[in-house]
N, C-alpha and C positions, 0 to 999 in steps of 0.2 A: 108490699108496702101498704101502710091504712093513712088515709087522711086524716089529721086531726085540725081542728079549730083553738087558735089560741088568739084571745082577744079580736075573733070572729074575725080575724086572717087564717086564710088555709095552709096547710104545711105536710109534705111527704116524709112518714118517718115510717122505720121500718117494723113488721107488726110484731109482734109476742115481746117488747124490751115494757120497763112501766113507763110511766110519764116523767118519773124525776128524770130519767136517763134522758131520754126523748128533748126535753124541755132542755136541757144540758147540752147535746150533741146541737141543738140548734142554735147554740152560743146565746141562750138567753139565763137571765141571772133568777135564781131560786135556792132558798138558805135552807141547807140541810146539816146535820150532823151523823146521825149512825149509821148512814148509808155509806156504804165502800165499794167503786165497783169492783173488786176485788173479792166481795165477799155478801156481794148481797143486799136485799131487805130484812129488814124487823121492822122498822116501824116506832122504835123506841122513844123517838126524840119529841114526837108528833110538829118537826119545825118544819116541815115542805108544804104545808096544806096549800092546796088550791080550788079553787073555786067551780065546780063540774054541772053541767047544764044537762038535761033531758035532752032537749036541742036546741033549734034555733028561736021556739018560741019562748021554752021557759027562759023567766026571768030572777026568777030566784036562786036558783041551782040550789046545790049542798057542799059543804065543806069533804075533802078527800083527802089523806094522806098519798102527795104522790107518788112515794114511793114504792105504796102498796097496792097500786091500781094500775091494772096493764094498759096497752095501749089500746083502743077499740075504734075501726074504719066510722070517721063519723063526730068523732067524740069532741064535745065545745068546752072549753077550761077558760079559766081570767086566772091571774095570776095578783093584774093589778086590782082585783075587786076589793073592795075597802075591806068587808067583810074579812077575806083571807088575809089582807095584810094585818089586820088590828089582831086576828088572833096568832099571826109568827108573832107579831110584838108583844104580845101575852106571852106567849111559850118561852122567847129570850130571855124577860121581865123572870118568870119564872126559874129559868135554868143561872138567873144570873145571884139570886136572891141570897149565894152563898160563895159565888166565886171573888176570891179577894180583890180589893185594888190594888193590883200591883204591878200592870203590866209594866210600867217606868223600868222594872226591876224581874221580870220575868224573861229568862232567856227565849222565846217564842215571840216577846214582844216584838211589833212591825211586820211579823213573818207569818200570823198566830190566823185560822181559820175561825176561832169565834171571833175575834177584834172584826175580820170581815163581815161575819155573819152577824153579826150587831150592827153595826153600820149600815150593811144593807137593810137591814130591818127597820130603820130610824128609831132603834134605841138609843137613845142618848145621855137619860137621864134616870140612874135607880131611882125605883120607890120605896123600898124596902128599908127599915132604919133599926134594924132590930138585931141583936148579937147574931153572927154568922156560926155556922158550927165548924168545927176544927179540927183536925187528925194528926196523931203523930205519925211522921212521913217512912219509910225505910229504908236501909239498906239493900242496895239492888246487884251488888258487883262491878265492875271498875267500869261499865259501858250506859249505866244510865243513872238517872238521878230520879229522885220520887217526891216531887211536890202534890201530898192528894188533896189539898186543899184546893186545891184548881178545878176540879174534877164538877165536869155536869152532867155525870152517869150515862152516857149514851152508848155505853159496852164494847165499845169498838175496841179496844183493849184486850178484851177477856176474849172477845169475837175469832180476833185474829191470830193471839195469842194459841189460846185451845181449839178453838175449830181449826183454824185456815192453817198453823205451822205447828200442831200437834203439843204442844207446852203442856205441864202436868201442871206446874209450880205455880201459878200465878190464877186468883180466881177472882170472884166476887162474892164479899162476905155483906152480912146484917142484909138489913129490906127496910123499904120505901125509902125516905128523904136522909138515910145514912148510909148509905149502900159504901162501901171500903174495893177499894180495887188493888189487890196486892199478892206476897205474899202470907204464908201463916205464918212464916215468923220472918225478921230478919236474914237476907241471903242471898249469893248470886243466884240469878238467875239461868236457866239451865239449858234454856232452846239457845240453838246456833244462831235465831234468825231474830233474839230477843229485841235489838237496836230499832227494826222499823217500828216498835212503838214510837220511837220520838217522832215519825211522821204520821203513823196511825191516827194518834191523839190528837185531834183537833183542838188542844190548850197544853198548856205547858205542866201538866202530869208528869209527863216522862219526859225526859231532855237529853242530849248528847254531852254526858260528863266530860269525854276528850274533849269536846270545845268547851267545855268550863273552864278548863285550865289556862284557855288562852284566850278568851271568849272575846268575838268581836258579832257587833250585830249583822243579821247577815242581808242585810240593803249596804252595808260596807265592806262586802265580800268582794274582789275583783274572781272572776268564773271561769269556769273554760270546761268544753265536754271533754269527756275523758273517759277510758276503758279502764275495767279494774286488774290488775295486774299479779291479783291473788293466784290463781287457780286457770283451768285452760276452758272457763265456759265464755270470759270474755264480756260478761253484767257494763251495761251502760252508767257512767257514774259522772257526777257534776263536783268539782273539787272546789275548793275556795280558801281565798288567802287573804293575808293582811299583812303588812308591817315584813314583808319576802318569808313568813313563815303560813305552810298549810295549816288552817284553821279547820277542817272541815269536811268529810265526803259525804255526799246526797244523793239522792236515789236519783239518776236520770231515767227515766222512762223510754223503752222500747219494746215496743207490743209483743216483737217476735223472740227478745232475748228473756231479760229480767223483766220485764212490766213495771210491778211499783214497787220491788220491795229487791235486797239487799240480805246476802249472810254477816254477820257479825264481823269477819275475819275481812272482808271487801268493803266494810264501812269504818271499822278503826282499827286496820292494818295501815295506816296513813305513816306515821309516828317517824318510819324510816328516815321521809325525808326532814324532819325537823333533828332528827339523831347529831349529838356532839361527836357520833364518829366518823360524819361523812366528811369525806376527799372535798375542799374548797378550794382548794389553791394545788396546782400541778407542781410536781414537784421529781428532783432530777438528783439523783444518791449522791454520783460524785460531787456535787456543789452544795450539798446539806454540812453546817445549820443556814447556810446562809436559800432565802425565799426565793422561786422562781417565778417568773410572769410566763405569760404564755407564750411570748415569742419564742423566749431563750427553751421551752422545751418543747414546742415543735422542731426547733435547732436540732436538739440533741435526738430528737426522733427520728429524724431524718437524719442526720450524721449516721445512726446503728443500725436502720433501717439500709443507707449504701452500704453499710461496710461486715453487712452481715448475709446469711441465705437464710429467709426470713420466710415463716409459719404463719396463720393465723388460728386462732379458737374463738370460734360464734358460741353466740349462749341464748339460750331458748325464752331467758326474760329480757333480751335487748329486741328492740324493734327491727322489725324486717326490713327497712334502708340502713339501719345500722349493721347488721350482718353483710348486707349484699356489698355495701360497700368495702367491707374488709374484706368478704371475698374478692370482689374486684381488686381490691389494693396486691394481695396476694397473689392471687392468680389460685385458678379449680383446683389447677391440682393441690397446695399447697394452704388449702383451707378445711378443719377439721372441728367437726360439730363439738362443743365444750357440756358434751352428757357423760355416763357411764355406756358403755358398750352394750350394755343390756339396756338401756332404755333408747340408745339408738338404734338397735333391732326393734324393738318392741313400738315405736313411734314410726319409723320407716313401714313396716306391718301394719299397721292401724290407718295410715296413709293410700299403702294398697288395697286394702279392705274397704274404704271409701270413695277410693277411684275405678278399683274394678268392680266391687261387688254389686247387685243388683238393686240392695234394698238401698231407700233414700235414710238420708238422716235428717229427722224434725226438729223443728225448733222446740226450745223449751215451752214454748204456746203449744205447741202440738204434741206436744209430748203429755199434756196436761190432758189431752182426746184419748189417750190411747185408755185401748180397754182389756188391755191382758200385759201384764207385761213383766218380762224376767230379767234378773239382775243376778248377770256370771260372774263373781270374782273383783266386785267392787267394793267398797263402803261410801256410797257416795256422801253421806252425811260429811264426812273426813275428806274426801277428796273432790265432791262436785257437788258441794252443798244446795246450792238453787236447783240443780237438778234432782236432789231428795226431797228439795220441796215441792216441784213438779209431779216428781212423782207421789206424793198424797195427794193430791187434787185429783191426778187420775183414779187412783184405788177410792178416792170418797166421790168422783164425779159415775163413775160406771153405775153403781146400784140406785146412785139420785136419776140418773135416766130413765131409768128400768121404770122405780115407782111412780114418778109422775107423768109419766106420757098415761099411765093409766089412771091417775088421780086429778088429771088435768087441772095441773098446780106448774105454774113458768116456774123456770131453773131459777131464778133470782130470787124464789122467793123463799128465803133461807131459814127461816125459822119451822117452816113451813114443808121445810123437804127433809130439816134433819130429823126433825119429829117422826115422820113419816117412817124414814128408813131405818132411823136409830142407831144400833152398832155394823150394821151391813156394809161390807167392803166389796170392791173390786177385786178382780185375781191378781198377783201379786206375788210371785215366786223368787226368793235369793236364794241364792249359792254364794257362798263366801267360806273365807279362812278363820272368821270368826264373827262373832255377834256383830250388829250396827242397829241404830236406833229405829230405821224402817222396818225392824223384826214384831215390831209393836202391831206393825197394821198388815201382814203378811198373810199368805195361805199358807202358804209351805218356807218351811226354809230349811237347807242344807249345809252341814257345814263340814269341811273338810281338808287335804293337802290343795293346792293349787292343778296337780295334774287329776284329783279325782274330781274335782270340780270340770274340768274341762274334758274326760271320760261322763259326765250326767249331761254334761253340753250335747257330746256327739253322740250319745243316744237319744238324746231329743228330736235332735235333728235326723238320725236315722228315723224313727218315730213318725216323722213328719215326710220323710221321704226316702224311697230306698235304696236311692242309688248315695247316698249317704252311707258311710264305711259301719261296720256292724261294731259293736263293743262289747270282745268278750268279758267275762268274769263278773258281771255286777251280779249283786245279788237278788233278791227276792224284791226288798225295800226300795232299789234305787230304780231297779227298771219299771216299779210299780209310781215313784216319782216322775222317770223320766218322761211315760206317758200320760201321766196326769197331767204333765204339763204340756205336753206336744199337742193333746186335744185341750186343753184348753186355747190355746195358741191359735189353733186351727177352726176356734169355733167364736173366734173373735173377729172382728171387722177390722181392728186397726191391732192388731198383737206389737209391744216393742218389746227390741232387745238391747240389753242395756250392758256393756262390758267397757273396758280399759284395760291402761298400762299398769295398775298399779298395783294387779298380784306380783306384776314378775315373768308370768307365764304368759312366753308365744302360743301355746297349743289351746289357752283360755281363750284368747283373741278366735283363733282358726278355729274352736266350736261355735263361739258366738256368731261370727261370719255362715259358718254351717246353718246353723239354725234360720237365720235372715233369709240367706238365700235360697235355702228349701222351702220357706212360707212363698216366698217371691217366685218360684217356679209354681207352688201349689197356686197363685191365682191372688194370693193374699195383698194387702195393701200395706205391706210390714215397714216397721222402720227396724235402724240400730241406732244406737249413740255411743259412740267411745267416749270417755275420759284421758285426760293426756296430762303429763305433769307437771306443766307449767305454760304461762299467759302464751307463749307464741313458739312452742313446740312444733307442733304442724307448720307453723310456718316456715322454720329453721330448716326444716324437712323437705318442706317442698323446694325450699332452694338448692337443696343438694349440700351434699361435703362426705370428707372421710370421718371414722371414727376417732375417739381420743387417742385411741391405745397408740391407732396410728402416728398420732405425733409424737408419742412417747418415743417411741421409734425412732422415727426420724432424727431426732435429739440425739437420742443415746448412741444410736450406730454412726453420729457425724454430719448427715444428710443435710443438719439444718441447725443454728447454732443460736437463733433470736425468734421470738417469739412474741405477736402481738396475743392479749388477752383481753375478751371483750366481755365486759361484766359479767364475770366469772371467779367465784371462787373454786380452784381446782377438789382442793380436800374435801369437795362436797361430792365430788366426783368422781374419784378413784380412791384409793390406800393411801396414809400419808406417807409411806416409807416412796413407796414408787412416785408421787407428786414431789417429794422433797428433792428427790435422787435426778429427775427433769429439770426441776428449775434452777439448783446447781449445776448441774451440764448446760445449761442456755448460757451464753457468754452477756446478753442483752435478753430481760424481759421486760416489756411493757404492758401496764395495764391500767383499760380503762374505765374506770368502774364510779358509783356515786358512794359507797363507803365501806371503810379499811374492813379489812379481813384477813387471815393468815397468807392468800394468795397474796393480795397487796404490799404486805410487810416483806416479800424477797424482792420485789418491783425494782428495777433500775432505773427507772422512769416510770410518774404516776401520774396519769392523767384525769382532769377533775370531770364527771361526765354526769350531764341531768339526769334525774330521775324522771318519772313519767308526769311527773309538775312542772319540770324545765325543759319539758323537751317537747315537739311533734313528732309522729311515725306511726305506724301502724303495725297493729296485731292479727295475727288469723286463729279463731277460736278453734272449739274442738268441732263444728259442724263444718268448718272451712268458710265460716263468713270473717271476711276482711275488714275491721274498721278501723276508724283513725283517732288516736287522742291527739288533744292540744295541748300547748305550752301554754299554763294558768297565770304563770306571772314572767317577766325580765327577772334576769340575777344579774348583780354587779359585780359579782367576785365574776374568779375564770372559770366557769360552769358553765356546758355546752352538749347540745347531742352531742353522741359517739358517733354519728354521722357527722358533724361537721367537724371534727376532731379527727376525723381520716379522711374526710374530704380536704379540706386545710393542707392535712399531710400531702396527701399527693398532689395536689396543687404543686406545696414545694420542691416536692420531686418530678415534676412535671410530667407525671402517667399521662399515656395516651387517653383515656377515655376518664378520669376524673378531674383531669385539669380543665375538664371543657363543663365540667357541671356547675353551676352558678346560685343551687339553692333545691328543697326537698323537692319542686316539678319536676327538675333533669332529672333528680335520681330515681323518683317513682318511672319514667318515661324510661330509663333506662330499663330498668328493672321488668316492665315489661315487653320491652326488646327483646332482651335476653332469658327471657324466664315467659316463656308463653302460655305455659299454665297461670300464672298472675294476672293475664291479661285480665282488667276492671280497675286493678286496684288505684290508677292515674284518676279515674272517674266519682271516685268515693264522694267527695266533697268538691265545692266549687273553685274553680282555679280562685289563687291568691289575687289577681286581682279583678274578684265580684266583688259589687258594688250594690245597694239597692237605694236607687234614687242620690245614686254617686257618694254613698256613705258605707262605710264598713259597719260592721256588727261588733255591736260595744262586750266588754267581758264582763263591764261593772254596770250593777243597775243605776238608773236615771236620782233615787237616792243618795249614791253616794256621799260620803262625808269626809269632809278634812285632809284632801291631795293638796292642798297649799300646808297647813301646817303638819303633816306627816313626816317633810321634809326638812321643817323650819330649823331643826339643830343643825343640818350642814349650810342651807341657803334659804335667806328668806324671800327673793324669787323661785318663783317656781319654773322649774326649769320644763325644756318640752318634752312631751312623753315619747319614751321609747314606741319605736314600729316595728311589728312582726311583719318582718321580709318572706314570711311562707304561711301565711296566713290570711283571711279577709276578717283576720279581729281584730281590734281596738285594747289597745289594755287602757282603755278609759271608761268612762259612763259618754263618753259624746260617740254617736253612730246613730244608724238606724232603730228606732223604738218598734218596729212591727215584728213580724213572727217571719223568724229567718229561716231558712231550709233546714227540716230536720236535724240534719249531721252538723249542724253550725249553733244549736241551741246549746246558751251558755248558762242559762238559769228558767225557769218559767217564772212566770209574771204576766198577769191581767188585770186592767182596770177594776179595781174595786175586789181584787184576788191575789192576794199578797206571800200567801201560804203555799204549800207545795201541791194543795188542790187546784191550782189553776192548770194543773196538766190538760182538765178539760177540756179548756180552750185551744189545745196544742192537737187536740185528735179529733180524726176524721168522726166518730160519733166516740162515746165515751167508751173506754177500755176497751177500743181499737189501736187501727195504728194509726201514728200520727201523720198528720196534711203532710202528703208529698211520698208517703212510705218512711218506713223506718229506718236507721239508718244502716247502714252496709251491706257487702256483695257479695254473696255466696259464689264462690268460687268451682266446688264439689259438686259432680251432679255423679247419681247413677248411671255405669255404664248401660247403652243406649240397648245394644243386645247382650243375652247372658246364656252362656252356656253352661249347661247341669253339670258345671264342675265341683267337683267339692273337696276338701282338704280331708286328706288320709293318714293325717299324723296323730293316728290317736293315743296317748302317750298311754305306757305300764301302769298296772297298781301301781303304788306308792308303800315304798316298805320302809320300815325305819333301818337306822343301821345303828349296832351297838358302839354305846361309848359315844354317839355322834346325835345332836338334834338337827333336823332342818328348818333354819331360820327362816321366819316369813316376814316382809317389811309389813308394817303395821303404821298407819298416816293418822294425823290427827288435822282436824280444823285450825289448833292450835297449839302451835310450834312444828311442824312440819315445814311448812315452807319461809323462806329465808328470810324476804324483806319484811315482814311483816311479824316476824319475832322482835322487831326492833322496836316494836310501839310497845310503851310499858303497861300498857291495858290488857294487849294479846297477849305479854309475857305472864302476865299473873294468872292466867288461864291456863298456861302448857301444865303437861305433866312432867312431873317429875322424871328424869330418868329409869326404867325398867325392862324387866322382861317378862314376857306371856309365859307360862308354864301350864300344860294341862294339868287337871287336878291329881290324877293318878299318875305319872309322870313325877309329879311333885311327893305323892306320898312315896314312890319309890328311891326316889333322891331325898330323903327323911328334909324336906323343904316345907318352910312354912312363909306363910304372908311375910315379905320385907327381910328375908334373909336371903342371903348375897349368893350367886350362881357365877360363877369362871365359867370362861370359855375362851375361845380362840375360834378366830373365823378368817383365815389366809394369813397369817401370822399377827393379826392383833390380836390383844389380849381386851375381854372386856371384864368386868367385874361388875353386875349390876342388880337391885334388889329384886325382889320376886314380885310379881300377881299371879292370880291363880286363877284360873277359868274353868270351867267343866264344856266350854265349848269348843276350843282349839284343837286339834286334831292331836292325839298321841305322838310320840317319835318327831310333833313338829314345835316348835314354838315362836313365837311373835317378840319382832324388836324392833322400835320405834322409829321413824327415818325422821333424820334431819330434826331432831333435837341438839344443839350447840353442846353437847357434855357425853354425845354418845357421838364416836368416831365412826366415819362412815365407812359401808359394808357392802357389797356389789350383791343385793338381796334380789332370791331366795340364794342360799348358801348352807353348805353343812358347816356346823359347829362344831368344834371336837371339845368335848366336858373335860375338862379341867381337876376330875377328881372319878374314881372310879365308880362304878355301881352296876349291876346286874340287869340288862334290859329284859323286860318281860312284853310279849307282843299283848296290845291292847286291841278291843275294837277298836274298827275302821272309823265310822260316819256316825256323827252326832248330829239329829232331827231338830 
């Protein structure tokens, strides 16, 4: 720790950070622009200056950029010296001399970090009276809007864009006072992570097009914390609504998850819940056309619930009280996970692997430490995007260490280290089925079938240790790979390994585990990180159940003749011939879901069930940390958790252990009764009724505008606001105005910080974790002792078989996963329908680009146009999961081709 003097009062701040940070972490106010602690100094803006003294006796000092001056034991600053103030009021005066008046009309307006930073400056009035210059603005793709005439050049854009998330497309054209921040032509833009520009920018440059469409300003946002519900990393997100429709997702900050930033698909994958197809009103077959309220079909739920032997199906994006409770309603035995069989191995596996194996699983903060790190059988960009962003920070932070511990240059200081290091990466090793965008910044990459992939696994790990099963047959190339990589690994301080569910392949898991664990026996400080396929897979998991097929079963042989369905579409999940032929045989289905789908439309009963904006409950990510989202607004139709829509139920049926439950405490309380591995997840957040200073914590800022006439077309009193009976919020602006417990923050907001930079104020020093820790509870821990066991299934070459491909599932960021194809933003991003063909594979099937490929894969028929790759393995080919137009496929699977042709064996492995 160095002492420093600020306005010749002392202060302990910690030593190597600069002064901006320092001054910031002390909750004292200083107007800056190009600095992001996310990415650093430049210095660009010249707006932080302060005022720096020799010591105690000079009285002059000199003007500093703080952000480019470290901290030094000793060091005297003024902040308020007139001197430094008159020259930020210059620098603003300056950076303002072209920015339009328009904030009346600027979607940033009220929200906007220059409106601050003027303010704080006491600028108040232009000088400048002279024609402004002007830009024609571009087309950016359906997720941002391009106003450059706002623009005060402080690169932060271009910064984050190309340095910090790797963006080809977007630069910085002309020089000095015309500087263009764009594309070169018209175009979407191309990075997954392009959206946190609209927070990046410190003005209204880039904006969040989705809220144009329904634009409300966001000081009249009612809030509420929230997990994002894309993917299974589980990103902290702030939602916002207006008028009962979501307006909005913002980056919540959590030091240890996502930090400050957001992939594309988790910031306007929103859209679902606004969709004209979701389930609003429950509704009961035999009594259609005429409307049901909710009594009459809890009625009839209960009436087929007695008069049936009755099943349930959990689903991996319903919250874990909504599961537990339908297994409770059901009963253990008679509760059956709503995945594919393959991925309820492959998740139940990845759970083991967590619980017994030795090595820990870091957070995406710590993941960004690691300094060797290999990626088996992933594409994370497609299926765990914040964690490919993770991982470049690691490959670009390892060689920034290297050079300036010897150039004695602090990590911050960014301009300064890229210079330095230039194109120099970190080690960096994939194995995958096919190309992915982090091939850009790689050492090596492998690409092959899924079991050869997981044979380069277990020779690594033999590699690294030799009670590790041997692997015959590689060749020259792969075992010269596999130890390339095993000493690298082994000459690393923090090596990670980085795999999931979503080759397909158990034996990819069981190398990646091999590897972990052999570093963790050699002494190493190793992590792993799985990927899992959806928001609360592992959770689903840790509560136990049977597989689908099993219910199928049950069904068809008699065993069980009704069936509850918990937001689940089946046909995502098995074959439609065998989902069709089940829900025909069920005498009673019910399902409750928040919008129709082909399961919905056989429903006998459909129950209307919030989405993750109407609802509370909690998710467990893929590291097994626990947290909790909240219900952002009241609904006035019949829309309710799927928790209290089978708590309700059994109420009526008067179940022993859920007629005594009275709200989500009992049920979390139960749940960890029953389920002792959860034991925390009661603790997450503050019992419903905390209070601070006998006030709840409001959803709506103190802003607020127009609760009396919002209402005025049905009453012109205003009626009193609904209360959340399982919450300490408010869905008003009246509550507590301080800084409420982490896991209860519903928007940031600071005096004189209006912008989504006041996170400052929210964290223990800046781009830490926030006052109190961050929110949620890791569940997972490495087992305590480990013995040098290791997994011996080291699966065959990989041969093709004639007349037949083996299909590989292939994920995309967008259209792969379900709720979020529903926003029309993410839609116009999927791809189109296809299939992977290797390139030789393709000249021997006389195939060219976009012409059409039959096949059969367990009796469907698919017919789908071509791509062509030269990286996909021979004998195998790639087909796209959970696009709405391509029928689902219980992937990997053989294909049998649909037309004759001559198989000729190809190489293996493509580098």
């Amino acid at each position: 720790m160095a002492t420093i003097y600020i306005e010749n009062t002392p202060y302990e701040v910690p030593t190597g950070k600069n002064l901006l940070e320092a001054v910031l972490s002390l909750g004292k106010d200083l107007p800056y622009f190009c600095w992001h602690p996310a990415m650093g100094s430049i210095g660009a803006c010249r707006q932080c200056a302060v005022k720096v003294y020799k010591d105690e006796n000079d009285t002059k000092g000199k003007l500093f950029m703080s952000c480019m001056e470290q901290v030094r034991d000793g060091m005297r600053l003024s902040i308020a010296d007139m001197e430094a103030k008159e020259f930020r009021a210059h620098i603003i005066g300056w950076l303002m001399t072209n920015h339009p008046h328009d904030c009346a009309v600027c979607d940033e307006g009220g929200a906007c970090h220059l409106q601050d930073m003027t303010v704080m400056t006491g600028h108040n009035y232009r000088q400048y009276r002279f024609d402004k210059r002007t830009y024609i603005n571009q087309y950016l793709g359906p997720f941002l809007n391009h106003e450059m005439n706002r623009c005060i050049q402080c690169y932060r854009c271009v910064r984050y864009y190309k340095d910090y998330a790797g963006g080809k497309d977007l630069d910085v054209f002309a020089a000095h006072n015309h500087l263009y921040f764009g594309r070169h032509e018209d175009g979407v833009l191309e990075s997954e992570f392009s959206g946190n520009l609209a927070e990046v920018c410190p003005t209204g440059v880039f904006t969040d097009k989705t809220l144009k469409q329904h634009y409300t300003r966001k000081w009249d946002l009612t809030m509420a914390p929230s997990v994002c519900h894309h993917c299974s990393l589980g990103c902290n997100i702030t939602a916002g609504e207006r008028y009962g429709t979501l307006r909005n997702i913002t980056n919540r900050y959590n030091g240890e998850v996502n930090g400050y930033f957001l992939c594309d698909r988790g910031r306007f994958g929103y859209e679902h819940v606004n969709n004209v197809g979701r389930i609003r009103k429950p509704l009961v077959r035999s009594q259609l056309p005429e409307a049901t309220d909710k009594y009459t079909a809890l009625q009839a739920t209960a009436g087929a619930y007695r008069t049936g032997r009755v099943i349930g199906i959990g689903s991996p994006r319903a919250s874990l009280e909504s599961n537990f409770v339908l297994k409770t309603l059901v009963g253990e035995d008679n509760f059956h996970h709503g995945v594919s069989d393959t991925e309820h191995d492959l998740v139940c596996l990845g759970l083991k692997i967590l619980k017994e194996g030795a090595a820990r699983t870091p957070s995406l903060r710590e993941v960004e430490q690691a300094d060797a790190v290999f990626i088996l059988g992933e594409d994370l960009t497609n299926t765990a995007p914040m964690l490919a962003l993770a991982v470049r920070q690691s490959v670009r932070r390892q060689p920034a260490l290297e050079h300036i511990s010897k150039a004695n240059i602090p990590v911050w200081q960014d301009a300064a280290v890229r210079e330095l290091v230039q194109e120099g990466k970190g080690p960096l090793f994939i194995a995958g089925v096919h190309d992915s965008k982090l091939d850009e910044i790689a050492t090596q990459t492998f690409y092959d079938s899924p079991d050869a992939l997981a044979r380069l696994g277990f020779a690594v790990a033999n590699f690294i240790h030799a009670s590790c099963p041997d692997v015959p047959g590689l060749n020259e190339d792969e075992l010269q790979l596999a130890k390339q990589i095993a000493d690298t690994l082994m000459a690393a301080e923090k090596p990670l390994i980085i795999s999931g569910t979503h080759s397909g392949s158990e034996r990819v898991l069981m190398a990646s585990a091999n590897i972990a664990n052999a570093l963790v026996a050699k002494g190493k400080e190793a992590g792993i990180v799985l990927t899992f396929p959806e928001c609360n897979s592992l959770g689903l998991a840790m509560l136990g159940g049977h597989k689908l097929d099993s219910a199928f079963e049950a069904v068809l042989n008699g065993y069980a003749d009704t069936v509850i369905l918990l937001e689940n579409d089946l046909y995502r999940r098995a074959g439609a011939g065998r989902v069709t032929n089940f829900l025909k045989t069920c005498k009673n289905v019910i399902v409750l879901d928040n919008l129709h789908h082909a399961t919905s439309e056989e429903a006998s009963i459909l129950l209307s069930a919030g989405t993750f904006a109407e609802a509370d409950g909690t998710l467990i990510n893929n590291e097994g940390r626990a947290q909790r989202f909240f219900q952002v607004y009241p609904t006035s139709e019949d829309i309710q958790e799927s928790w209290r829509w089978l708590g309700e139920l059994g109420t009526l049926l008067a179940h022993d252990q859920i007629s005594k439950w009275h709200g989500l405490e009992d049920i979390l309380q139960a749940i960890v009764r029953e389920q002792p591995e959860l034991k925390g997840i009661d603790t997450l957040v503050p019992d419903t009724d905390f209070r601070i200073a006998g006030q709840k914590i409001p959803r709506a800022p103190h802003r607020f505008s127009g609760r009396t006439s919002m209402l005025a077309n049905i009453n012109v009193n205003e009626p009193k606001p609904p209360v959340d009976p399982d919450a300490p919020l408010s869905y008003t602006m009246e509550g507590y105005r301080g800084q409420p417990p982490s896991s209860l923050i519903p928007f940031f907001w600071a005096p004189g910080w209006n912008s989504v930079q006041s996170t400052n104020k929210y964290q223990q020093e800046v781009g830490g974790s926030l006052k109190g820790g961050d929110p949620g509870l890791r569940l997972l821990k490495p087992a305590a002792t480990h013995t040098e066991s290791f997994s011996t299934a080291v699966p065959q070459k990989f041969q093709p078989l004639e007349g037949h491909l083996f299909m590989l599932p292939l994920h995309h960021i967008f259209g792969t996963e379900e709720l979020s194809m529903h926003s029309p933003s993410i839609a116009e991003r999927a791809p189109e329908p296809y299939v992977l063909l290797n390139q030789d594979d393709a000249v021997l099937m006389k195939l060219q680009e976009g012409q059409t490929l039959s096949f059969t894969i367990e009796g469907q028929v698919y017919q789908l146009p071509v791509r062509i790759s030269p990286r996909i393995r021979s004998g195998t080919a790639g087909l796209p999961v959970g696009l709405p137009a391509i029928p689902f496929a219980e992937l990997p699977a053989w294909a049998i081709l649909n037309r004759d042709f001559t198989w000729k064996q190809q190489p293996q492995t493509t580098y």
